[in-house]
C-alpha positions in Angstrom: -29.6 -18.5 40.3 -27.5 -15.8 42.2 -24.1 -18.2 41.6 -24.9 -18.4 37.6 -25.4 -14.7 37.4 -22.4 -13.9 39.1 -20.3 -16.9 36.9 -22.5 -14.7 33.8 -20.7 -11.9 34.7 -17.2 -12.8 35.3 -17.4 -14.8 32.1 -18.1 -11.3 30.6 -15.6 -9.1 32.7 -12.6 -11.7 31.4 -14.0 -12.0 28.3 -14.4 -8.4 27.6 -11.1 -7.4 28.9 -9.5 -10.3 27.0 -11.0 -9.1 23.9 -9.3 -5.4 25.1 -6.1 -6.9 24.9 -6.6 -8.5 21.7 -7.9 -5.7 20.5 -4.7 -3.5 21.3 -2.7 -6.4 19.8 -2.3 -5.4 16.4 -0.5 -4.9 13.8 -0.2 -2.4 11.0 1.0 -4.0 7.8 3.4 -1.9 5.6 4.0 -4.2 2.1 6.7 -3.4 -0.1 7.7 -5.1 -3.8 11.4 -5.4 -3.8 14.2 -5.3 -1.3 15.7 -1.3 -1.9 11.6 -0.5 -1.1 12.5 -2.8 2.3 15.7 -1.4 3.1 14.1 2.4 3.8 11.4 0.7 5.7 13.8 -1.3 7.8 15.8 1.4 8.7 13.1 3.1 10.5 11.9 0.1 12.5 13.0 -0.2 15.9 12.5 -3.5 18.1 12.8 -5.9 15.1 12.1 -9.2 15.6 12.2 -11.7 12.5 9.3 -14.1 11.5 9.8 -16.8 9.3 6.2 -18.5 7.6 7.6 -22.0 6.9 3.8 -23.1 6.2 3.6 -25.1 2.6 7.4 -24.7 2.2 7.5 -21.0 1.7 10.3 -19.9 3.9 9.0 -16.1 4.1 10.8 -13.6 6.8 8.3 -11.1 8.1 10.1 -8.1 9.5 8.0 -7.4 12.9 8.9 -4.0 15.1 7.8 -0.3 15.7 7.6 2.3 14.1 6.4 5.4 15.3 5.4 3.7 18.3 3.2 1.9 16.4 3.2 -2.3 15.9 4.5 -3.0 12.3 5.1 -6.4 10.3 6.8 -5.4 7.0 6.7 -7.6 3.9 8.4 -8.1 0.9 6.4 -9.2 -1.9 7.8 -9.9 -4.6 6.9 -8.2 -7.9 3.8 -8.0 -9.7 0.3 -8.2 -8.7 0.2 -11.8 -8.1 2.7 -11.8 -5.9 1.3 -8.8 -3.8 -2.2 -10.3 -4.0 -1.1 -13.7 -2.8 1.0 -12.4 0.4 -1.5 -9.4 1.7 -4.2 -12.3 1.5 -1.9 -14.8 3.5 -0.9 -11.8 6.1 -4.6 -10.3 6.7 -5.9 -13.7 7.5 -3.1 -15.4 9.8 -2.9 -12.1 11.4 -5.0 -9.1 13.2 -4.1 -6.4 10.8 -6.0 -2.8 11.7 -4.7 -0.8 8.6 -2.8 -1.8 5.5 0.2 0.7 4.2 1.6 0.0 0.6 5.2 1.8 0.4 7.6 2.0 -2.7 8.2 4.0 -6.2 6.1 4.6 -9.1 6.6 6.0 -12.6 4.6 9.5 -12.6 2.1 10.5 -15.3 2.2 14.1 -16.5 -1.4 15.0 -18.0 -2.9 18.4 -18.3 -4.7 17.9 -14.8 -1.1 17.0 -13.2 1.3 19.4 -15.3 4.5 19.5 -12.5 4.9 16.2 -10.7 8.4 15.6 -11.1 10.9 12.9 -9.7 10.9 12.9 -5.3 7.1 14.0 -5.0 4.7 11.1 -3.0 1.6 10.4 -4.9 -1.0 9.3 -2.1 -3.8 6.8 -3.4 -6.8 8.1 -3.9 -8.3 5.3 -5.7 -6.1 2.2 -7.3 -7.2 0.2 -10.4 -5.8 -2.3 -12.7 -5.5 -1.0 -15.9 -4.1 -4.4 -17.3 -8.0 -5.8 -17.0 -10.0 -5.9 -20.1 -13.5 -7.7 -20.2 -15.3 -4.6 -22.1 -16.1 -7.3 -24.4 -18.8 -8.4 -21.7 -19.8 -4.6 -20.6 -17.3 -4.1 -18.1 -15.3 -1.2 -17.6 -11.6 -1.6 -18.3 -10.4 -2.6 -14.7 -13.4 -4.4 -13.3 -14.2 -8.0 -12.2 -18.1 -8.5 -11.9 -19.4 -7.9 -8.4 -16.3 -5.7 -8.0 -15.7 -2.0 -8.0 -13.7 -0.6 -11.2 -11.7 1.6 -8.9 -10.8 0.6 -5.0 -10.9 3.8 -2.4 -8.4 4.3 0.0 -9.1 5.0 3.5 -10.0 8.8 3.8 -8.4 8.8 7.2 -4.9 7.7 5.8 -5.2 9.9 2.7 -5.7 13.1 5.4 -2.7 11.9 7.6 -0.2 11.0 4.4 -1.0 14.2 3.0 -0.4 16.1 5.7 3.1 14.3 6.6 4.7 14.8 3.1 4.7 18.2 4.1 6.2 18.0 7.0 9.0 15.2 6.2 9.5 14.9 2.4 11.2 19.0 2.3 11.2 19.9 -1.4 8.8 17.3 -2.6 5.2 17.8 -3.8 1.8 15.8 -2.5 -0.6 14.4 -4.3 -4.1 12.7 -4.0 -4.9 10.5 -6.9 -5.9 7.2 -9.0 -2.8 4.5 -9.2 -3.5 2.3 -11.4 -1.6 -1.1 -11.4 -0.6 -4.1 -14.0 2.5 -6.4 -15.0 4.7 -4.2 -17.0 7.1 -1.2 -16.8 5.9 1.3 -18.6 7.3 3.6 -21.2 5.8 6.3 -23.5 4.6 3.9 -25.9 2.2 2.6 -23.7 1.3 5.6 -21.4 -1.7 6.9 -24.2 -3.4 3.3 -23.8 -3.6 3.7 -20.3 -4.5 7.5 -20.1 -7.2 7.1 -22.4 -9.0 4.5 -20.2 -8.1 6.6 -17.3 -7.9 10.5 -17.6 -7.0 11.1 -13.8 -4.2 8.7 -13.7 -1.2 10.1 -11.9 0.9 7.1 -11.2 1.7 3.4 -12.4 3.1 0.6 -10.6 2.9 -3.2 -10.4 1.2 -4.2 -7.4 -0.9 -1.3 -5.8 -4.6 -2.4 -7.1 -3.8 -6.1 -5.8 -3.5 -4.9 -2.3 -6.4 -2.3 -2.5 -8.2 -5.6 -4.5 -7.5 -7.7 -1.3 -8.2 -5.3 1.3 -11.3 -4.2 0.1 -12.4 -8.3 0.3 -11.0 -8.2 3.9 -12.7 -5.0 4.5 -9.5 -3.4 6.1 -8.6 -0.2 5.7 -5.7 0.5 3.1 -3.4 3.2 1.2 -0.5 3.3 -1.1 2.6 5.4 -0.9 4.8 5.7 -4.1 7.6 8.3 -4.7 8.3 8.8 -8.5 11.0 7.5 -9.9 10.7 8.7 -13.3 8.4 10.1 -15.5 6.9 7.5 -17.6 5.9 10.2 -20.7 9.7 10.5 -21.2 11.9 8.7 -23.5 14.6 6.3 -21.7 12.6 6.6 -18.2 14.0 3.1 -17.5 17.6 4.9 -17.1 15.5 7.6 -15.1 14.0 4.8 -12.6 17.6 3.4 -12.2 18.9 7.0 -11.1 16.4 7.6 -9.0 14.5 4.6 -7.1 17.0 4.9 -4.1 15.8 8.1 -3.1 11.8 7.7 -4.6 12.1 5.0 -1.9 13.0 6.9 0.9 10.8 9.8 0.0 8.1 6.9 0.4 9.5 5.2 4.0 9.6 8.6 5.9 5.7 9.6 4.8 4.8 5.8 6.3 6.8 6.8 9.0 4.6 10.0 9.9 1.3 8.8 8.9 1.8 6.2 11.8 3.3 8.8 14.5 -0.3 10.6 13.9 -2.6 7.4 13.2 
Protein backbone atom coordinates (compact mmCIF):
# COMPACT_ATOMS: atom_id res chain seq x y z
CA UNK A 1 0.00 0.00 0.00
CA UNK A 2 2.81 2.40 1.22
CA UNK A 3 4.81 1.61 -2.49
CA UNK A 4 1.48 2.57 -4.58
CA UNK A 5 0.98 5.74 -2.61
CA UNK A 6 4.34 6.84 -2.98
CA UNK A 7 4.29 5.67 -7.08
CA UNK A 8 0.52 7.93 -6.69
CA UNK A 9 2.53 10.67 -5.88
CA UNK A 10 5.42 10.85 -8.04
CA UNK A 11 3.02 10.17 -10.90
CA UNK A 12 1.53 13.48 -9.73
CA UNK A 13 4.75 15.50 -8.96
CA UNK A 14 6.00 14.70 -12.76
CA UNK A 15 2.79 15.03 -14.06
CA UNK A 16 2.04 18.26 -12.50
CA UNK A 17 5.41 19.84 -13.24
CA UNK A 18 5.10 18.44 -16.81
CA UNK A 19 1.93 20.07 -17.19
CA UNK A 20 4.00 23.44 -15.75
CA UNK A 21 6.16 23.22 -18.55
CA UNK A 22 3.55 22.88 -21.06
CA UNK A 23 1.82 25.30 -19.61
CA UNK A 24 4.69 28.02 -20.09
CA UNK A 25 5.09 26.60 -23.63
CA UNK A 26 2.99 28.87 -25.54
CA UNK A 27 2.45 30.73 -28.04
CA UNK A 28 0.74 34.03 -28.79
CA UNK A 29 -0.66 34.07 -32.23
CA UNK A 30 -0.47 37.52 -34.15
CA UNK A 31 -2.50 36.88 -37.74
CA UNK A 32 -2.10 39.20 -40.44
CA UNK A 33 -3.98 39.36 -44.18
CA UNK A 34 -1.32 40.36 -46.60
CA UNK A 35 2.41 40.49 -46.71
CA UNK A 36 3.14 44.71 -46.07
CA UNK A 37 0.76 43.76 -42.71
CA UNK A 38 3.76 40.85 -42.18
CA UNK A 39 6.60 42.82 -43.05
CA UNK A 40 5.97 45.39 -39.83
CA UNK A 41 5.35 42.42 -37.78
CA UNK A 42 8.50 40.65 -38.90
CA UNK A 43 10.65 43.38 -38.24
CA UNK A 44 9.95 43.35 -34.60
CA UNK A 45 10.46 39.69 -34.14
CA UNK A 46 13.60 38.57 -32.80
CA UNK A 47 14.75 34.75 -32.62
CA UNK A 48 12.87 33.79 -35.91
CA UNK A 49 12.66 30.53 -36.72
CA UNK A 50 10.57 29.42 -39.95
CA UNK A 51 7.74 26.69 -39.92
CA UNK A 52 6.56 25.19 -42.86
CA UNK A 53 2.86 23.15 -42.53
CA UNK A 54 3.33 20.73 -45.51
CA UNK A 55 0.04 18.85 -44.14
CA UNK A 56 -2.65 18.27 -47.22
CA UNK A 57 -0.10 19.96 -49.61
CA UNK A 58 -0.43 23.43 -48.25
CA UNK A 59 3.15 24.59 -48.05
CA UNK A 60 2.34 27.41 -45.29
CA UNK A 61 5.59 29.24 -43.52
CA UNK A 62 4.73 30.18 -39.94
CA UNK A 63 7.00 32.90 -38.77
CA UNK A 64 7.91 31.65 -34.99
CA UNK A 65 10.06 34.13 -32.60
CA UNK A 66 9.74 36.82 -29.79
CA UNK A 67 8.48 39.60 -29.37
CA UNK A 68 8.53 41.56 -26.46
CA UNK A 69 9.92 38.62 -24.73
CA UNK A 70 6.99 37.04 -25.39
CA UNK A 71 6.62 33.52 -27.72
CA UNK A 72 5.02 34.56 -31.16
CA UNK A 73 4.04 32.50 -34.34
CA UNK A 74 2.90 35.03 -37.01
CA UNK A 75 0.69 34.13 -39.96
CA UNK A 76 -0.18 35.37 -43.10
CA UNK A 77 -3.63 34.65 -44.15
CA UNK A 78 -4.50 35.47 -47.01
CA UNK A 79 -7.42 37.82 -47.80
CA UNK A 80 -10.96 37.58 -46.89
CA UNK A 81 -12.69 35.91 -44.23
CA UNK A 82 -12.37 32.49 -45.45
CA UNK A 83 -9.08 32.58 -45.61
CA UNK A 84 -8.61 34.05 -41.99
CA UNK A 85 -11.20 31.64 -40.68
CA UNK A 86 -9.65 28.52 -42.25
CA UNK A 87 -5.91 29.31 -40.90
CA UNK A 88 -6.78 30.64 -37.11
CA UNK A 89 -8.83 27.31 -37.03
CA UNK A 90 -5.84 25.13 -38.37
CA UNK A 91 -3.30 27.19 -35.92
CA UNK A 92 -5.48 27.12 -32.58
CA UNK A 93 -5.89 23.39 -32.90
CA UNK A 94 -2.27 22.04 -33.98
CA UNK A 95 -0.95 24.42 -31.52
CA UNK A 96 -1.19 25.81 -27.61
CA UNK A 97 -2.22 29.23 -28.41
CA UNK A 98 -3.00 31.53 -24.93
CA UNK A 99 -4.14 34.76 -26.76
CA UNK A 100 -4.97 35.61 -30.36
CA UNK A 101 -3.70 39.26 -31.84
CA UNK A 102 -5.21 40.34 -35.27
CA UNK A 103 -2.81 43.12 -36.73
CA UNK A 104 -3.19 45.21 -40.09
CA UNK A 105 -5.19 48.32 -41.64
CA UNK A 106 -8.71 49.21 -41.91
CA UNK A 107 -10.82 51.78 -43.74
CA UNK A 108 -12.15 54.22 -40.83
CA UNK A 109 -15.93 55.24 -40.49
CA UNK A 110 -16.62 58.83 -39.57
CA UNK A 111 -20.25 58.97 -37.84
CA UNK A 112 -21.47 61.52 -35.51
CA UNK A 113 -20.29 59.29 -32.45
CA UNK A 114 -16.63 59.17 -34.06
CA UNK A 115 -16.42 62.82 -35.71
CA UNK A 116 -12.10 62.95 -35.93
CA UNK A 117 -10.67 59.60 -36.60
CA UNK A 118 -8.41 60.35 -39.33
CA UNK A 119 -5.61 58.26 -41.25
CA UNK A 120 -2.58 56.75 -38.53
CA UNK A 121 -5.10 56.37 -35.49
CA UNK A 122 -5.43 52.31 -34.13
CA UNK A 123 -8.98 51.37 -33.79
CA UNK A 124 -8.89 48.58 -30.93
CA UNK A 125 -11.86 45.95 -31.19
CA UNK A 126 -14.31 46.25 -28.97
CA UNK A 127 -16.66 43.90 -30.58
CA UNK A 128 -16.21 42.47 -34.41
CA UNK A 129 -19.20 41.44 -36.62
CA UNK A 130 -19.86 40.47 -40.16
CA UNK A 131 -21.83 42.87 -41.71
CA UNK A 132 -21.87 40.79 -45.09
CA UNK A 133 -24.44 38.24 -43.17
CA UNK A 134 -27.98 38.50 -43.91
CA UNK A 135 -30.55 35.84 -42.66
CA UNK A 136 -33.21 38.60 -41.30
CA UNK A 137 -35.44 36.80 -43.48
CA UNK A 138 -35.40 33.98 -40.68
CA UNK A 139 -35.44 36.62 -37.55
CA UNK A 140 -31.90 37.04 -37.27
CA UNK A 141 -29.98 40.07 -36.80
CA UNK A 142 -27.90 41.14 -39.69
CA UNK A 143 -24.49 39.39 -38.71
CA UNK A 144 -25.66 36.36 -36.81
CA UNK A 145 -25.56 32.57 -37.30
CA UNK A 146 -28.17 30.75 -35.00
CA UNK A 147 -26.56 29.59 -31.75
CA UNK A 148 -24.10 32.46 -32.34
CA UNK A 149 -23.67 35.85 -30.95
CA UNK A 150 -24.42 38.87 -33.51
CA UNK A 151 -21.33 40.68 -32.26
CA UNK A 152 -18.00 38.77 -30.87
CA UNK A 153 -16.24 40.62 -27.65
CA UNK A 154 -12.76 41.02 -27.35
CA UNK A 155 -10.78 40.18 -24.45
CA UNK A 156 -11.23 43.08 -21.89
CA UNK A 157 -7.74 42.48 -20.77
CA UNK A 158 -6.22 43.14 -24.29
CA UNK A 159 -8.56 46.05 -25.05
CA UNK A 160 -6.97 47.71 -21.48
CA UNK A 161 -3.34 46.97 -22.55
CA UNK A 162 -3.77 48.04 -26.50
CA UNK A 163 -5.32 51.11 -25.39
CA UNK A 164 -2.94 52.02 -23.08
CA UNK A 165 0.17 51.30 -25.56
CA UNK A 166 -1.14 53.50 -28.52
CA UNK A 167 -0.35 56.07 -26.28
CA UNK A 168 2.66 55.41 -25.50
CA UNK A 169 4.10 54.17 -28.96
CA UNK A 170 1.83 55.40 -31.80
CA UNK A 171 2.96 59.60 -30.98
CA UNK A 172 0.43 61.62 -32.90
CA UNK A 173 -2.10 58.98 -33.40
CA UNK A 174 -5.54 58.72 -31.72
CA UNK A 175 -7.07 55.34 -29.76
CA UNK A 176 -10.11 53.97 -30.12
CA UNK A 177 -12.39 51.18 -28.56
CA UNK A 178 -14.97 50.01 -30.94
CA UNK A 179 -17.28 47.54 -33.19
CA UNK A 180 -15.15 46.28 -36.53
CA UNK A 181 -17.28 44.80 -38.53
CA UNK A 182 -15.83 42.45 -41.33
CA UNK A 183 -17.06 41.07 -45.01
CA UNK A 184 -15.49 40.46 -48.65
CA UNK A 185 -15.36 43.74 -50.19
CA UNK A 186 -13.48 47.10 -50.12
CA UNK A 187 -15.58 49.57 -49.31
CA UNK A 188 -16.30 52.94 -50.67
CA UNK A 189 -18.96 55.62 -49.93
CA UNK A 190 -21.55 53.99 -51.82
CA UNK A 191 -21.72 51.18 -49.57
CA UNK A 192 -20.79 52.79 -46.17
CA UNK A 193 -24.82 53.93 -45.44
CA UNK A 194 -25.84 50.08 -45.84
CA UNK A 195 -23.47 49.14 -43.32
CA UNK A 196 -24.00 52.08 -40.86
CA UNK A 197 -27.51 51.66 -40.85
CA UNK A 198 -27.29 48.05 -39.62
CA UNK A 199 -24.62 49.16 -37.30
CA UNK A 200 -24.62 52.77 -35.82
CA UNK A 201 -21.34 52.21 -33.61
CA UNK A 202 -19.28 51.01 -36.41
CA UNK A 203 -15.86 52.60 -36.49
CA UNK A 204 -13.86 50.41 -38.83
CA UNK A 205 -14.15 47.86 -41.80
CA UNK A 206 -11.98 45.21 -42.91
CA UNK A 207 -12.02 41.79 -44.48
CA UNK A 208 -11.12 39.30 -42.02
CA UNK A 209 -11.55 40.58 -38.35
CA UNK A 210 -15.05 38.84 -37.47
CA UNK A 211 -13.63 35.41 -38.84
CA UNK A 212 -10.94 35.38 -36.22
CA UNK A 213 -13.08 36.74 -33.36
CA UNK A 214 -15.84 33.91 -35.09
CA UNK A 215 -13.11 31.28 -34.54
CA UNK A 216 -11.78 32.20 -31.33
CA UNK A 217 -14.83 32.55 -29.58
CA UNK A 218 -15.49 28.50 -30.82
CA UNK A 219 -12.04 27.83 -29.36
CA UNK A 220 -12.77 29.91 -26.37
CA UNK A 221 -9.36 31.79 -26.56
CA UNK A 222 -9.01 35.01 -25.90
CA UNK A 223 -8.69 37.51 -28.95
CA UNK A 224 -8.34 41.22 -30.25
CA UNK A 225 -7.89 43.13 -33.44
CA UNK A 226 -5.48 45.92 -34.18
CA UNK A 227 -6.12 48.00 -37.43
CA UNK A 228 -4.55 51.43 -38.22
CA UNK A 229 -6.71 53.40 -40.84
CA UNK A 230 -5.81 53.60 -44.04
CA UNK A 231 -8.35 55.77 -45.45
CA UNK A 232 -11.53 57.01 -44.70
CA UNK A 233 -14.08 55.00 -46.28
CA UNK A 234 -16.91 58.06 -46.34
CA UNK A 235 -14.57 59.74 -48.89
CA UNK A 236 -14.59 59.70 -52.53
CA UNK A 237 -11.38 57.86 -54.25
CA UNK A 238 -10.43 56.28 -50.66
CA UNK A 239 -8.95 53.44 -52.77
CA UNK A 240 -6.05 56.02 -53.85
CA UNK A 241 -6.15 57.01 -49.95
CA UNK A 242 -5.51 53.19 -48.85
CA UNK A 243 -2.69 53.02 -51.49
CA UNK A 244 -0.94 56.20 -49.89
CA UNK A 245 -1.22 55.23 -46.71
CA UNK A 246 -1.32 51.28 -45.82
CA UNK A 247 2.57 51.32 -45.27
CA UNK A 248 2.40 53.42 -42.39
CA UNK A 249 -1.48 52.21 -41.07
CA UNK A 250 0.56 49.03 -40.89
CA UNK A 251 3.22 50.01 -38.82
CA UNK A 252 1.04 52.20 -36.57
CA UNK A 253 -0.61 48.59 -36.03
CA UNK A 254 2.84 46.34 -35.49
CA UNK A 255 4.30 48.60 -32.73
CA UNK A 256 0.68 48.65 -30.57
CA UNK A 257 1.11 44.53 -30.88
CA UNK A 258 4.42 45.05 -29.93
CA UNK A 259 3.45 46.87 -26.48
CA UNK A 260 0.40 45.03 -25.67
CA UNK A 261 2.75 41.90 -25.37
CA UNK A 262 5.78 43.80 -23.43
CA UNK A 263 2.85 44.40 -20.66
CA UNK A 264 0.66 41.05 -21.21
Amino acid sequence: MNNCLIKFFIFLLVFSNSYVAFSKNVNVLIITAIDSEFEQINKLVSNKEEIVLKEYGLNKKILKGKMSNRDVMVIISGVGKVNAGVWTSYILSKYNISHVINSGVAGGVVSAKYKDIKVGDVVVSSEVAYHDVDLTKFGYKVGEFKGLPQKFSANKNLIKKATEAVKLKVGGSNAYSGLIVSGDQFIDPAYINKIIGNFKDVIAVEMEGAAIGHVSHMFNVPFIVIRSISDIVNKEGNEAEYSKFSKLAAFNSAKVVQEILRVL
